[in-house]
C-alpha positions in Angstrom: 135.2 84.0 150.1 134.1 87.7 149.8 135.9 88.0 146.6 134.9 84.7 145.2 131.3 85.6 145.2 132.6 88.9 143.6 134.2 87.1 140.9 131.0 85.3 140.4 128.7 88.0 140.4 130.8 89.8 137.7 130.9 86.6 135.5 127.5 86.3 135.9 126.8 90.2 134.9 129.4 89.6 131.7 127.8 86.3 130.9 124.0 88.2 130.8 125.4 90.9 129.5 126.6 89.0 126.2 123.8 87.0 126.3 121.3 90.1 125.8 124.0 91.3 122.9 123.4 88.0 121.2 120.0 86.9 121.7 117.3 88.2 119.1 118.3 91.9 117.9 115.7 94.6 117.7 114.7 95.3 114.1 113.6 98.7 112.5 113.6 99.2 108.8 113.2 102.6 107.1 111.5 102.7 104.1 112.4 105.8 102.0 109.5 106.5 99.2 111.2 107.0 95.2 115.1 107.3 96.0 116.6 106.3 93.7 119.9 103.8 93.7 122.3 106.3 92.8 121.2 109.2 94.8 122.5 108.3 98.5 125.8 110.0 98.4 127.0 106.2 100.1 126.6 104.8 96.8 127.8 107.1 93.7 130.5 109.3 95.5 129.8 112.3 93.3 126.1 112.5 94.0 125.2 116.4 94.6 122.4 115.3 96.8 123.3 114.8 100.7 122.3 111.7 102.8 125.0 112.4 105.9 122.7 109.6 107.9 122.3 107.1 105.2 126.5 107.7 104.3 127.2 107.0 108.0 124.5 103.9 108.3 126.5 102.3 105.4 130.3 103.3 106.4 129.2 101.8 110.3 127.5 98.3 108.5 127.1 96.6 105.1 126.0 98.7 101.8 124.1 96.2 99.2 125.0 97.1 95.7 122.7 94.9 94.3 119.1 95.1 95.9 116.0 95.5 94.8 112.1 96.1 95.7 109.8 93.9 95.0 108.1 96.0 92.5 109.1 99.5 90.4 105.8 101.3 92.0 104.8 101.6 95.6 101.7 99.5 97.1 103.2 96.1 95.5 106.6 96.9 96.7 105.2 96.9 100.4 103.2 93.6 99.9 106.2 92.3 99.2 107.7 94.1 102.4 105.6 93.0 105.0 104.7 89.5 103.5 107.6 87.7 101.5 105.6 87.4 98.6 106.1 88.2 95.2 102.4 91.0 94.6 102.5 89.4 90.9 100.8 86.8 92.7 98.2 88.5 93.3 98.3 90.5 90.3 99.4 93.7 92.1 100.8 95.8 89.8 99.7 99.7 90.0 99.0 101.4 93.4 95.8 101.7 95.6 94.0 105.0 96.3 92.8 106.4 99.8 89.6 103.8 99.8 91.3 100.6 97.8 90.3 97.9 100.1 93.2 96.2 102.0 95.2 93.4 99.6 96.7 91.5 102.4 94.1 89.1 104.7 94.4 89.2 108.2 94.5 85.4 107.6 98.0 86.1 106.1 101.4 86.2 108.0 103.3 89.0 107.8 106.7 90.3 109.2 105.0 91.9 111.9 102.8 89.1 113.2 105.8 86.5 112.7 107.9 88.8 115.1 105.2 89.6 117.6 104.5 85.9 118.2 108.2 85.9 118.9 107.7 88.5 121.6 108.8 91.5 120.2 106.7 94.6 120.1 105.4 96.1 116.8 105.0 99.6 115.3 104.3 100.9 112.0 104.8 105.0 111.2 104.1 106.4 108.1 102.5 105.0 104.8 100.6 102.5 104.4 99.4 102.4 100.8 97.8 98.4 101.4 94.7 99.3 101.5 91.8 100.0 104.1 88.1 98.5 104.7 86.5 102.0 106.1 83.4 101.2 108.2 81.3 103.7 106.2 82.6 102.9 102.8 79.6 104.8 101.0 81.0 108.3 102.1 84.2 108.6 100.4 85.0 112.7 100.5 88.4 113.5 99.4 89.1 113.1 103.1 88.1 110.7 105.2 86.4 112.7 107.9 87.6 112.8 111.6 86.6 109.8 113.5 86.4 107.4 110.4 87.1 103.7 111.2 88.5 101.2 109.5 89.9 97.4 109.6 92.4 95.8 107.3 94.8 97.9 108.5 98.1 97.3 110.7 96.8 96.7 114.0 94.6 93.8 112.1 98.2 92.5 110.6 100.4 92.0 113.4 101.6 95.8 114.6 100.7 96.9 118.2 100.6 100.6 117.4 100.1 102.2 113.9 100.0 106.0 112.9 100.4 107.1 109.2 98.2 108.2 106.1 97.2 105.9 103.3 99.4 107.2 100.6 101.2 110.8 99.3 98.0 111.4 98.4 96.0 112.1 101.2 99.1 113.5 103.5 97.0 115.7 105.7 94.9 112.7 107.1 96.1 111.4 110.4 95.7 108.1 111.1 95.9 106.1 114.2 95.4 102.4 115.3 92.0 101.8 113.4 90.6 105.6 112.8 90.9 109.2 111.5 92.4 111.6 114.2 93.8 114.6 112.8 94.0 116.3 109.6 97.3 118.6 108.8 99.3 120.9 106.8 101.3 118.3 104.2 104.4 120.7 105.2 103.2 118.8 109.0 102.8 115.2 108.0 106.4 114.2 107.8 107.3 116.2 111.8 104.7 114.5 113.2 105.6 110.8 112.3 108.7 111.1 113.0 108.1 112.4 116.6 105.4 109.5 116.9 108.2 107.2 116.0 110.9 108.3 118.5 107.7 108.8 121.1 107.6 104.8 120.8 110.9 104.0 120.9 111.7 106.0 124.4 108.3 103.8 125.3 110.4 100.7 125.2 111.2 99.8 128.9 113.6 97.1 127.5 111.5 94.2 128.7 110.8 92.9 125.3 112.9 93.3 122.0 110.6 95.6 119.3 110.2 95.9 115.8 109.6 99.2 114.2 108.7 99.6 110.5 109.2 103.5 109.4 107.6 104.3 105.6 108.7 107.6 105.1 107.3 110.0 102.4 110.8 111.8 101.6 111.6 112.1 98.4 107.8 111.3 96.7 105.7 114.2 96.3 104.3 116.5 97.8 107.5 117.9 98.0 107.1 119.9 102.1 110.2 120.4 103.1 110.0 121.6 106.8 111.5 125.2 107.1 114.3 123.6 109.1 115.4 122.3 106.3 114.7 124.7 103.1 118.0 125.4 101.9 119.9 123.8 104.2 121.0 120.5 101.5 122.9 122.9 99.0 120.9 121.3 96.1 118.8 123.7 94.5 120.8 124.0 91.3 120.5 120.1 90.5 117.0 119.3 90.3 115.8 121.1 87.5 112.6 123.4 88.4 111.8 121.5 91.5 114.1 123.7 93.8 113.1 121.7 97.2 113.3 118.3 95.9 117.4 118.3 97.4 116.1 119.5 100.4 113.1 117.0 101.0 116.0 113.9 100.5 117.8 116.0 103.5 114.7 115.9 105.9 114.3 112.1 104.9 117.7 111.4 105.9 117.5 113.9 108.7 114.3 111.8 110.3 117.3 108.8 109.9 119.3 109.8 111.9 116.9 111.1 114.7 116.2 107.4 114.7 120.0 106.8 115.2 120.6 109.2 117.9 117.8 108.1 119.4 119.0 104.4 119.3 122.2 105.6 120.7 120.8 107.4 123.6 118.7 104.5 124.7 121.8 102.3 124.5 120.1 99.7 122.2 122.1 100.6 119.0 124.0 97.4 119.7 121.5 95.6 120.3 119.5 97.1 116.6 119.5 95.9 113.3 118.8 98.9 111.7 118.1 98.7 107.8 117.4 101.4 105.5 116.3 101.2 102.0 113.9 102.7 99.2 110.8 101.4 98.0 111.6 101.6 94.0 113.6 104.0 91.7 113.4 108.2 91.5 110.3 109.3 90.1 111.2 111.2 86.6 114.8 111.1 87.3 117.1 108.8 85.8 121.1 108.3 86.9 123.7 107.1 84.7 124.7 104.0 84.7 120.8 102.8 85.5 118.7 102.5 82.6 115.1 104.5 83.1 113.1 105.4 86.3 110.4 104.4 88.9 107.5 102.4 87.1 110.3 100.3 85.0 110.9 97.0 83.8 114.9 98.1 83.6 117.2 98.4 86.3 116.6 102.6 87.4 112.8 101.5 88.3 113.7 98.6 90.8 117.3 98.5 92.1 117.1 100.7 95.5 119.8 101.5 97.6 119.9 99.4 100.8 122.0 99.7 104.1 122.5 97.8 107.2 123.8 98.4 110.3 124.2 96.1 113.4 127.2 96.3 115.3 129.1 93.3 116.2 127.5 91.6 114.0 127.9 93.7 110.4 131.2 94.6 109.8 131.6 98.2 109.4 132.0 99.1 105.9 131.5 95.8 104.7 130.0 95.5 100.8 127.2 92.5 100.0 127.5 93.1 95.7 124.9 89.5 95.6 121.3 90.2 94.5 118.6 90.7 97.7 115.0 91.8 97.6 113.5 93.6 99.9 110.8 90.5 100.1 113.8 89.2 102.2 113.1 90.9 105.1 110.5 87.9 106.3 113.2 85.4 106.1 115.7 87.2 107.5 113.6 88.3 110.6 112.7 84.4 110.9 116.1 83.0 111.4 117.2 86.0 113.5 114.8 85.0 115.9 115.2 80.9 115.3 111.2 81.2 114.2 109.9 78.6 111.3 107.7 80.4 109.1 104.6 78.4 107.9 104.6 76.8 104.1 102.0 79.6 103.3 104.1 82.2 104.3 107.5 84.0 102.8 107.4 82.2 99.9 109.5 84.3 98.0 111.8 85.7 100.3 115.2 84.7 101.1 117.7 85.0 104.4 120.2 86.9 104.2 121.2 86.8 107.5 124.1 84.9 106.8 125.5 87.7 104.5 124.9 90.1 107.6 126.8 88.4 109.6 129.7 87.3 107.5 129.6 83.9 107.4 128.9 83.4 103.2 130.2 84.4 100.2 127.6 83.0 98.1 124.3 83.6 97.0 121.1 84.2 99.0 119.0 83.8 96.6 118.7 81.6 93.4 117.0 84.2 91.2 114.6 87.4 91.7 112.0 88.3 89.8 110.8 92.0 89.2 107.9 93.6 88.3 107.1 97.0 86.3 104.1 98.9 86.9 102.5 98.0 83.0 102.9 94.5 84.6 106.1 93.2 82.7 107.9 90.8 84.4 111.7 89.7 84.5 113.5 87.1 86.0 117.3 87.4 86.9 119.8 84.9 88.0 123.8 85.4 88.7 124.2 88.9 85.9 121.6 87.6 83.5 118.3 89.5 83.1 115.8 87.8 81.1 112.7 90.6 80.7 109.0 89.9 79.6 107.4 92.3 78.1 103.7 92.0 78.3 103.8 92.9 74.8 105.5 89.8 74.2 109.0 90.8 73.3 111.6 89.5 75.4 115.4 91.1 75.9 118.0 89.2 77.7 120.9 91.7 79.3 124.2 90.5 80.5 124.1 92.8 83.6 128.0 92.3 84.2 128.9 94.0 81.4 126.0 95.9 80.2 124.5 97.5 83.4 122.4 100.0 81.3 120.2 97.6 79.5 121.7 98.7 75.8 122.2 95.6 74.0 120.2 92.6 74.2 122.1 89.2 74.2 118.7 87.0 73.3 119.6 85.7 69.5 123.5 85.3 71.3 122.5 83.3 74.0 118.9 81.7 73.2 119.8 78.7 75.9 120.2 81.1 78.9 117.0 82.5 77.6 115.3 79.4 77.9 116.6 78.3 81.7 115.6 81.8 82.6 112.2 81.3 81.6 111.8 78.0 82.6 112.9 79.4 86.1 109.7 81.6 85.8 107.2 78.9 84.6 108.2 77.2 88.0 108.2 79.8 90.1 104.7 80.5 88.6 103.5 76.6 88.3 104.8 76.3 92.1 103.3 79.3 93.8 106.3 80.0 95.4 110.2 80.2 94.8 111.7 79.0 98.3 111.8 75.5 99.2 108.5 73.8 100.4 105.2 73.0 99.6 103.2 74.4 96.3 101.3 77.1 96.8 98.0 77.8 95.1 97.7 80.4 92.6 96.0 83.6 93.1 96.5 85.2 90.5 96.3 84.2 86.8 99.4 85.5 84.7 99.2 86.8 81.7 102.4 85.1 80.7 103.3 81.6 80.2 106.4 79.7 78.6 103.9 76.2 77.9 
């Protein structure tokens, strides 16, 4: 009898056991700020800069050779982070400044919200860059002095604990929960949120899962490397005059993989989706065989390396070479947790939790559309890229074979042309590009196909 109840005990232990290891995973996504696609050593193999962290992240999960931000500039790519949306709709193009009022509602779901009414707990570290509604908006010094409030900002958008600064900008100002509390060295900035992050993870009493979104600064200016780390990436000689920019990439992925560790010693690795990925193209550095930068309508200002790691789940070194956005995070964080997202939610963000896990070979997502920071647009579906200029012309790449943007296919294939735009009169006429209910616009486009 003794060692039947034994046996059921341990079943019982196994059976919880697996059931933790399936049920919802924890979720943290780390956000670097202007690395480009091709300068993760994970991606091009004879990249000078080093990314040991993000290398590992991608040879223990899935690397995406195909993703992309919403948006070739900051602040819009994060709207589209945190809400599914594309920011054309709300004519988001260019970035906000330290007092730019916030430019998502609190009457808007975000990723955040959508998980903590799942139960999870929510965080936010680093950058903002959405905006802020300061109580005493008619004193704006250079820095918002200590004990300044504002609203608008995460706490009011679904995250339980927030510390950061607004943008690159205004490094030195601390910011926490809904006011100023500190103001630093830049060289400090970066140390700090990275020990606030792991100070909330070892918080985690494992009653609940959590959700932690990391914006880092690393590699967007100010270039601060830590003295840690001056010296230490072997990368001085390949970044022209800026002699610390190699170094800067090694403290980003450094703070990486202090959010590894730290997932391994709590024992919740398993448990962790853990995705890392960059918020637009390098600023003023361009990589063969990408065509241009950060701010562009081509490929260098908007495809971004992404990796994801989640083990049992994501085959190790398993490849996804299908276009995702990083709007797709809303989606994705839905059906990992069996939530339904409202019809005015997500509405341009695609699952691609399926791909995760395996269990597709085919497309996420019909088409994505990407943004510059002049405010072209372009529209892509399967390898062909259909880009609006907002000066009117239009250029139609066959990204299959012509990756670098070099020779327009329009007067070769004028009928591809014409579905591709049609495809963006839609998505513009329906207010949204995922199944459901038209949406109303915002935003009034400068361009139109009618």
């Amino acid at each position: 009898m003794f060692r039947y109840r034994l046996f059921l005990v341990v079943v019982f232990a196994i059976t919880c056991a697996a059931a933790t290891v399936a049920g919802p995973p924890n979720i943290v996504f780390v956000l670097f700020d202007d690395l480009g696609w091709s300068q993760p050593g994970c991606f091009p193999p004879d990249s000078k800069l080093r990314t040991p962290h993000l290398d590992k992240l991608a040879n223990e999960g899935m690397r995406f050779t195909d993703a992309h931000s919403a948006s070739a500039v900051c602040t819009p790519t994060r709207y589209g982070v945190l809400t599914g949306r594309y920011p054309w709709r709300i004519g988001q193009f260019g970035v906000l400044t330290t007092y730019s009022p916030p430019i998502i509602p609190a009457s808007r779901p975000t990723v955040a919200s959508l998980l903590k009414q799942q139960g999870y707990a929510t965080a936010c570290v680093g950058k903002w860059h959405l905006g802020l509604n300061w109580v005493d908006a008619n004193k704006q010094p250079s820095e918002p002095p200590m004990g300044s409030q504002f609203t608008g900002g995460p706490i009011d958008l679904g995250f339980d604990y927030f510390c950061g600064f607004t943008h690159a900008r205004n490094i030195q100002t601390i910011l926490e929960q809904n006011r100023v509390v500190a103001h630093v060295k830049a060289v400090e900035n970066q140390p700090l949120m990275i020990d606030k992050a792991l100070t909330w993870l070892k918080s985690r009493d494992g009653s609940q899962p959590f959700f932690l979104y990391f914006p880092m600064c690393p590699p967007h200016t100010p270039v601060v490397p830590s003295d840690e780390y001056v010296g230490k990436s072997g990368a001085k000689d390949v970044v022209g005059k800026d002699t610390k920019y190699g170094d800067w990439v090694f403290q980003g992925d450094a703070m990486l993989g202090q959010i590894m560790q730290t997932l391994d010693e709590l024992g919740v690795a398993d448990r962790t989706l853990l995705i890392a990925a960059s918020d637009n193209g390098a600023e003023g550095r361009s990589y063969a065989p990408l065509r241009a930068s950060k701010r562009s309508i081509y490929e260098g200002g908007h495809r971004v390396p992404l990796v994801a790691r989640w083990p049992g789940q994501v085959e190790a070194g398993s490849e996804w070479n299908h276009t995702v956005c990083l709007n797709d995070l809303m989606a994705t964080a839905a059906e990992l947790t069996a939530a339904t997202l409202p019809e005015d939610a997500g509405e341009d963000s695609f699952s691609f939790a399926r791909a995760l896990r395996g269990e597709t070979t085919e497309p996420t997502r019909p088409s994505t559309i990407h943004q510059s920071m002049a405010g072209d647009l372009a529209v892509r579906r399967g390898n062909w890229k259909l880009v609006l200029h907002k000066n009117g012309k239009r250029e139609l790449f066959d990204l299959a074979n012509d990756l670098s943007e070099q020779s327009s296919r329009l007067a070769d294939e004028p009928q591809v042309a014409d579905e591709l735009a049609a495809m963006m009169q839609q998505a513009i006429d329906r207010g949204r590009t995922t199944p459901g209910a038209g949406q109303p616009a915002e935003h009034q486009l400068w361009w139109s196909v009618k």
